[in-house]
C-alpha positions as CSV (number, residue, x, y, z in Angstrom):
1,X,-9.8,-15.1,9.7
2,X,-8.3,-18.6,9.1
3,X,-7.7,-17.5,5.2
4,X,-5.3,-14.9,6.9
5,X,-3.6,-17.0,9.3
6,X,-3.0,-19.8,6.3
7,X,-1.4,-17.0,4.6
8,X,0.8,-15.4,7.3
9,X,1.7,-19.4,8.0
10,X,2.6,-19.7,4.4
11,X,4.6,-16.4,4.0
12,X,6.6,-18.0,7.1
13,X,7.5,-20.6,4.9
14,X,8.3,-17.9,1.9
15,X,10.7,-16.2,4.4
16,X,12.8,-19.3,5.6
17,X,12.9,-20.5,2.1
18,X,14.0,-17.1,0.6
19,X,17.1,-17.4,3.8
20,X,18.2,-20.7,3.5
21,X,18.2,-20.2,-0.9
22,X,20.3,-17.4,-0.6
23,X,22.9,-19.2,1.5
24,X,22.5,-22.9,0.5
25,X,21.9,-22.8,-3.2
26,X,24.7,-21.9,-6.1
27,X,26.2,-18.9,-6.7
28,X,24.2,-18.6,-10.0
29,X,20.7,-18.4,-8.5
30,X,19.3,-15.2,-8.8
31,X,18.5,-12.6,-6.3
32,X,15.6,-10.6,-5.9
33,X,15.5,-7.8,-4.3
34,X,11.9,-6.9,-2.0
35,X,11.8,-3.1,-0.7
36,X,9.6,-2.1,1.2
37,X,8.6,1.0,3.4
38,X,6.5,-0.7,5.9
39,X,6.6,-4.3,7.5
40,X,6.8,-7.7,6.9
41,X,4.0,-8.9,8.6
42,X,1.5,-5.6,7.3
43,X,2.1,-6.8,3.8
44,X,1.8,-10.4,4.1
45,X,-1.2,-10.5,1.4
46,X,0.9,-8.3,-0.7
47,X,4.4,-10.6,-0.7
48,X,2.7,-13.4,-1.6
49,X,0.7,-12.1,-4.5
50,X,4.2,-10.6,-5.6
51,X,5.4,-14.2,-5.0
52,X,2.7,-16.0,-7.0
53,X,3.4,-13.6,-10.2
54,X,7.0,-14.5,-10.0
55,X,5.8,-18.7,-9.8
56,X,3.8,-17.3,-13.2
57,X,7.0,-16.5,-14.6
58,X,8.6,-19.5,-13.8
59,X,10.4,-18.8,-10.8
60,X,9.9,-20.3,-7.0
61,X,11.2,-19.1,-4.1
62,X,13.4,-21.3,-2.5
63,X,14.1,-23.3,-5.4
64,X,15.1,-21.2,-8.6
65,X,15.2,-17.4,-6.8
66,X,16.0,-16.2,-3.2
67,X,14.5,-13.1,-2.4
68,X,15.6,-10.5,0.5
69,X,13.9,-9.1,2.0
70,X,14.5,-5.5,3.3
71,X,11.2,-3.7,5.3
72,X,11.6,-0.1,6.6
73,X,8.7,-0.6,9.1
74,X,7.2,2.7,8.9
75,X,10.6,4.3,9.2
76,X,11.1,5.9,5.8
77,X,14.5,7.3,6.7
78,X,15.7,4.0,6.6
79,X,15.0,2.9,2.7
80,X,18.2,4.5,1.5
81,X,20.2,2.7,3.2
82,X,18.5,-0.4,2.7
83,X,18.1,0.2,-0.8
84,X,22.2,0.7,-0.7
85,X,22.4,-2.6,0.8
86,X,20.5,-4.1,-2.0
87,X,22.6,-3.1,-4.8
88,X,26.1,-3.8,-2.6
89,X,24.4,-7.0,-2.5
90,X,24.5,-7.0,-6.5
91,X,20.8,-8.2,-6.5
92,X,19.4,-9.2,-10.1
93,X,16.2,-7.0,-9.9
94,X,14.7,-4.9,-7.1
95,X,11.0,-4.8,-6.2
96,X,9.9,-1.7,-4.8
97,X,7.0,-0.8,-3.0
98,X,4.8,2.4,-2.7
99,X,6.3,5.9,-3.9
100,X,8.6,6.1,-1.1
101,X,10.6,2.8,-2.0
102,X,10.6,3.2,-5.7
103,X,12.7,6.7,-4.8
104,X,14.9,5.1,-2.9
105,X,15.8,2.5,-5.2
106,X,15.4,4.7,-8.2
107,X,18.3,7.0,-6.4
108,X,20.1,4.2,-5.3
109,X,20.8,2.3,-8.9
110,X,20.9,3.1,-12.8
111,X,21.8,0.1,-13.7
112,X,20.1,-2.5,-11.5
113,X,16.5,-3.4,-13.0
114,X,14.0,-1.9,-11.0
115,X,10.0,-3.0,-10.7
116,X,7.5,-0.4,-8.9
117,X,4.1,-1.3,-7.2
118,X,3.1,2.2,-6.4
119,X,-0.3,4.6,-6.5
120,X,1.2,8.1,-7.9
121,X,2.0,8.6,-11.7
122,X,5.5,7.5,-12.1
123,X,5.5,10.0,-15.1
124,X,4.6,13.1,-13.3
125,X,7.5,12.3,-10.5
126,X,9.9,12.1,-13.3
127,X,10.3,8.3,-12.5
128,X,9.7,7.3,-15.8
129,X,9.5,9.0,-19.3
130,X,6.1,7.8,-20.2
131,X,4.1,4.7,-19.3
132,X,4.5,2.8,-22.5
133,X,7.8,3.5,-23.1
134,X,9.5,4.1,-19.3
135,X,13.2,4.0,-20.4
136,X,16.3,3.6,-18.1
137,X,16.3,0.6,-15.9
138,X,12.7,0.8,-14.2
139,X,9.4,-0.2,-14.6
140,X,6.3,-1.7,-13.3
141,X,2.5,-1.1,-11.8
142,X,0.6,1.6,-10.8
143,X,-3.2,1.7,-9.2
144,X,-5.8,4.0,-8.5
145,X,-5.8,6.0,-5.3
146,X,-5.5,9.4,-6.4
147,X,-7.9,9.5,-8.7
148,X,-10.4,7.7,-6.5
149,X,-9.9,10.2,-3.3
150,X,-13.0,12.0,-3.8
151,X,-15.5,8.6,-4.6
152,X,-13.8,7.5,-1.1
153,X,-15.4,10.7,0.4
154,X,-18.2,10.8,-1.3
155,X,-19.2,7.1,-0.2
156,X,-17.7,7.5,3.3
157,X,-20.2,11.1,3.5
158,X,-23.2,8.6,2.2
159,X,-22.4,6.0,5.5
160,X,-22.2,8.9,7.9
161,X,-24.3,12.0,6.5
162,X,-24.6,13.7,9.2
163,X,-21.0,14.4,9.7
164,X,-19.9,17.9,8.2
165,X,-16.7,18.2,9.7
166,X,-14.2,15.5,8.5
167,X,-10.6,15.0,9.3
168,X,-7.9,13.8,7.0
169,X,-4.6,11.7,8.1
170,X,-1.9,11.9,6.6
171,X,1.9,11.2,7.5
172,X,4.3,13.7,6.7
173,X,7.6,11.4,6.3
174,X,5.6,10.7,3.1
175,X,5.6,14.6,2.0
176,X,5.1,13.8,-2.2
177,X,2.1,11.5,-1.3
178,X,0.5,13.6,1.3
179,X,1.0,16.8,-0.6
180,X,-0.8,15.0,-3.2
181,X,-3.3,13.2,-1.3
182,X,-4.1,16.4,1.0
183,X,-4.9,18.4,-2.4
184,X,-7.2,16.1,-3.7
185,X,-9.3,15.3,-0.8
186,X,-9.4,18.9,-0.3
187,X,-11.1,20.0,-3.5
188,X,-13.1,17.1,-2.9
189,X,-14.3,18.5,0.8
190,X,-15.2,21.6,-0.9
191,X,-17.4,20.1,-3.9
192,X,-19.4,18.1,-1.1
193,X,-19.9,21.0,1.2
194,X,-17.7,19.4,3.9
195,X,-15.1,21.3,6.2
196,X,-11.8,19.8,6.2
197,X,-9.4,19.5,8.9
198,X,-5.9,17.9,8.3
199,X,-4.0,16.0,10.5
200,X,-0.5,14.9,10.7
201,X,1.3,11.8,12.4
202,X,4.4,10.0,11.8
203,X,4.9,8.5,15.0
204,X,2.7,6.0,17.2
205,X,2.1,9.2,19.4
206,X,1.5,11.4,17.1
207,X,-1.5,9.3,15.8
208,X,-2.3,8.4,19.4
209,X,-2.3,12.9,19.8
210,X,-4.5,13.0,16.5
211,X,-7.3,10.7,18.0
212,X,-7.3,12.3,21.1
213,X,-7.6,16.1,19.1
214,X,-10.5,14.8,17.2
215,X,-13.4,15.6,19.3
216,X,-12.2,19.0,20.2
217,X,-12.4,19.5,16.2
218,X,-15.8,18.3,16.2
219,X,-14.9,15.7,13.4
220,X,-17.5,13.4,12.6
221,X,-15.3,11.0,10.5
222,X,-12.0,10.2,9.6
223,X,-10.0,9.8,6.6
224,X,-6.5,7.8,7.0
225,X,-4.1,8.2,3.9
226,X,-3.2,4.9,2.0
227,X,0.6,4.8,3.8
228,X,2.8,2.1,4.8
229,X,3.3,3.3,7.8
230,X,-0.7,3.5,8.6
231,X,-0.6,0.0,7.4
232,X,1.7,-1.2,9.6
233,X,0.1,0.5,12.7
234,X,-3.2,-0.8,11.5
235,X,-4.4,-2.5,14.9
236,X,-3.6,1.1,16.8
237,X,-5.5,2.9,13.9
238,X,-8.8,1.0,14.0
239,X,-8.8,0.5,18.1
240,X,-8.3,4.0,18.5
241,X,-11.2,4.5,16.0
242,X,-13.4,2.1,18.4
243,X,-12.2,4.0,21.4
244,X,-13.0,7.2,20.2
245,X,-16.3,6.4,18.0
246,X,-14.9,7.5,14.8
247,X,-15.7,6.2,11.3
248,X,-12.7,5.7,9.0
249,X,-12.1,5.3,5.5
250,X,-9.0,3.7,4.3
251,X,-8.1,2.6,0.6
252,X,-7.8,-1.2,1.1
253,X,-9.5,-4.2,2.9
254,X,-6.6,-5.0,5.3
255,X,-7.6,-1.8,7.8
256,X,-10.9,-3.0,7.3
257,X,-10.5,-6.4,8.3
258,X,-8.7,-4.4,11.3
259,X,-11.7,-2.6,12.4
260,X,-12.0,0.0,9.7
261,X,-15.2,1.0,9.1
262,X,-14.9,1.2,5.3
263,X,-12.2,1.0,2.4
264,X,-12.8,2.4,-1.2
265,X,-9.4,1.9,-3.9
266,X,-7.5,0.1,-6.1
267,X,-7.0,-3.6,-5.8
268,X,-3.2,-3.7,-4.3
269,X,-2.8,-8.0,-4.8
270,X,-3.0,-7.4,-8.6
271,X,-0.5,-4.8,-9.2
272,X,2.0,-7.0,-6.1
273,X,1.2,-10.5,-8.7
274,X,2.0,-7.6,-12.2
275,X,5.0,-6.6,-10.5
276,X,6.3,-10.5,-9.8
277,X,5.4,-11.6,-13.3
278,X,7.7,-8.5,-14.7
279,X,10.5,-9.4,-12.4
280,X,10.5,-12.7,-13.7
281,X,10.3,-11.8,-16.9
282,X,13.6,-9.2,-16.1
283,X,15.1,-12.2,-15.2
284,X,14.7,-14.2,-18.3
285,X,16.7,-11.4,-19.9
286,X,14.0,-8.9,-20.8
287,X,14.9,-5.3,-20.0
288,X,12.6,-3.0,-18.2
289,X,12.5,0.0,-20.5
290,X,10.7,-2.5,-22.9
291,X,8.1,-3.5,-20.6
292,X,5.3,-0.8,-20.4
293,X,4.1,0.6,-16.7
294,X,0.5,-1.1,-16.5
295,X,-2.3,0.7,-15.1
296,X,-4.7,-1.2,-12.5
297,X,-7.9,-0.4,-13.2
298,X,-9.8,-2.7,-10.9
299,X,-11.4,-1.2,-8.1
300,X,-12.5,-2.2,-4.6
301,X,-15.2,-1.7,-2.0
302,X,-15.2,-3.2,1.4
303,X,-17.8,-2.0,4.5
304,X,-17.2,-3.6,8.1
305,X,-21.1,-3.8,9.4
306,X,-19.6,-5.2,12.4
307,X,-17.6,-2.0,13.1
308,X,-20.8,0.0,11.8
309,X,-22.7,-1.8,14.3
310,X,-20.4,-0.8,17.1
311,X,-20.4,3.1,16.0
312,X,-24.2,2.8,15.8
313,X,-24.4,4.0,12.3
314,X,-27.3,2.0,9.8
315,X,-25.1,1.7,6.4
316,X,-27.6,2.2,3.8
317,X,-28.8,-0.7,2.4
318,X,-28.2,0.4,-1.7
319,X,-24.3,1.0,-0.4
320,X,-24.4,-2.7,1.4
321,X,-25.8,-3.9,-2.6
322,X,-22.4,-1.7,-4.0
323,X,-19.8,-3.5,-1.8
324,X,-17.6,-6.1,-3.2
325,X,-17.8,-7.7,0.4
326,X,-19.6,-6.9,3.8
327,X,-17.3,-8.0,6.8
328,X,-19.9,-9.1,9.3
C-alpha cells in the first residue's frame, strides 16, 4: 500500500506540473492531449506509466510537454465533447484510452495525431486499416482481454468449483465492448458447462441493484467486464462483493488490490509506457500511420488470499504456484 500512495503523491505532482507548463511555459511547448473515459485518480498507475514512456522519448512533463488532462469519470457521454475541447485546444497529439476514448477522438479529428491504449482490435472496428500499416492519423497499443475471457473463467471456475451458476457484468454505455465481451464469455460458459446470467449497470445504483439481484439468481461468482467505469467505482465493486460473499474476477490487479478476489489479463502499464514512447516519438516529427499498432502480449495473474480467506474459499495451492503475485 505505500508503493500506491508514493504513486498517487507523485501523479499529484504530474498534475500541477502539467497546469502550471501549460500556462507558464512558451507558446512553443507542446501539448499533449490525455483522454480518458474514467477518472483521474482510478488510473493513477496507468498515467504515470504513459508518463514514463513519454520521459523515454525525451520529453518531461512540466519541463518540455504539458499535458491536459480530460477524464470522463465513468460518464461516456461526455468524451465527445471533451475530445472537441482537445482539438479546439489545437493539442500536438491526443492519447486516448480504452475503445470508448479512441472513438471519440478518432470522430473528433483527422488531422490531429492520435495514440490508442485500448483491448479490442482496432482493425475489426474499422479504427485502423491494418496493424502494421494503420494509416490516417492514428495509432498505438492494443492488449489482450478478449482473447483471454475464457482462461479468466476457466481459472476463476478452478477457485470456486462448486459454483455452476455465474454472473457476468457488464456496462451498457460501453455497448461495442460489452457486445463483445458478453459473446465471448458466453461461448466460454457453455464449453465449461456453466449457466450464464448477464447483468447490466451503468450507474452506481444500478451496480448497487445487480448485487442485491445476485442471490435470487443463485450466482456463485461474478464476472465484472474490464470498463472504466468499473474501474473507477472499484471500492463499491469489491465491498459490495464482501457484503454479499461473492467471488469476482476482474482483468487487472487494481480491483484486486480493492478486494477482488482474482484478476486474469493483459498487463495495462506496458501498453500506457508503448503509448507515451509513440507520442513522443509523434512529437519528434514522426507520423502515426508509420508507426505500427503493437500487440501486448504479456499476461497477468493476480489472487487476493486475503479476500479468499474472507469468502471462505481454499484457493488451490497449484493456482497459488500460477500467480504472478498473491495479495495476502
Amino acid at each position: 500500500m505505500l508503493t500506491r500512495r508514493i504513486f498517487a503523491g507523485s501523479l499529484g505532482g504530474t498534475v500541477a506540473l502539467a497546469v502550471v507548463g501549460a500556462n507558464a511555459q512558451p507558446p512553443a511547448m507542446p501539448v499533449v492531449g490525455h483522454l480518458n473515459p474514467g477518472s483521474l485518480k482510478g488510473h493513477a498507475v496507468r498515467i504515470l506509466a504513459f508518463c514514463r514512456g513519454l520521459a523515454e522519448a525525451g520529453f518531461v512533463d512540466g519541463k518540455t510537454v504539458a499535458i491536459a488532462f480530460r477524464h470522463a469519470d465513468g460518464h461516456y457521454d461526455r468524451l465527445p465533447a471533451l475530445a472537441a475541447d482537445l482539438v479546439h485546444r489545437q493539442v500536438t497529439v491526443i492519447a486516448a484510452s480504452g475503445t470508448t476514448g479512441m472513438l471519440a477522438a478518432k470522430l473528433a479529428t483527422t488531422t490531429i495525431p492520435i495514440v490508442f491504449s485500448a483491448s479490442i482490435d482496432p482493425v475489426a472496428l474499422g479504427v485502423v486499416a491494418s496493424l502494421d500499416h494503420p494509416g490516417g492519423n492514428i495509432t498505438g497499443t492494443t492488449r489482450m482481454n478478449l482473447e483471454v475471457g475464457a482462461k479468466r473463467l476457466s481459472l476463476l471456475h478452478q477457485i470456486v468449483p462448486t459454483a455452476t451458476s455465474v454472473a457476468l457484468l457488464i456496462n451498457p454505455a460501453n455497448a461495442i465492448n460489452s457486445e463483445l465481451v458478453t459473446a465471448n464469455i458466453e461461448s466460454a460458459a457453455h464449453t465449461l458447462g456453466l449457466h450464464l446470467h448477464v447483468l447490466r449497470a451503468s450507474t452506481e445504483a444500478e451496480i448497487e441493484a445487480a448485487f442485491a439481484g445476485l442471490a435470487q439468481l443463485g450466482t456463485g461468482a461474478l464476472m465484472i467486464s474490464s470498463d472504466a467505469f468499473f474501474t473507477t467505482h472499484g471500492a463499491q465493486l469489491c465491498a459490495l462483493a464482501l457484503r454479499y460473499k461473492i467471488p469476482t474476477a476482474h482483468q487487472n490487479r487494481d480491483l484486486v488490490l480493492a478486494g477482488g478476489l482474482m484478476s486474469y489479463g493483459g498487463h495495462l502499464d506496458d501498453g500506457f509506457r508503448i503509448a507515451g514512447t509513440y507520442a513522443g516519438r509523434i512529437l519528434k516529427g514522426a507520423k502515426p500511420s508509420d508507426l505500427p499498432v503493437q500487440q501486448s502480449t504479456r499476461l497477468e495473474f493476480f489472487i487476493n488470499l486475503k479476500t479468499a480467506k474472507e469468502l471462505g474459499i481454499i484457493v488451490p495451492p497449484t493456482l497459488l504456484a500460477l500467480a504472478d503475485e498473491v495479495i495476502e
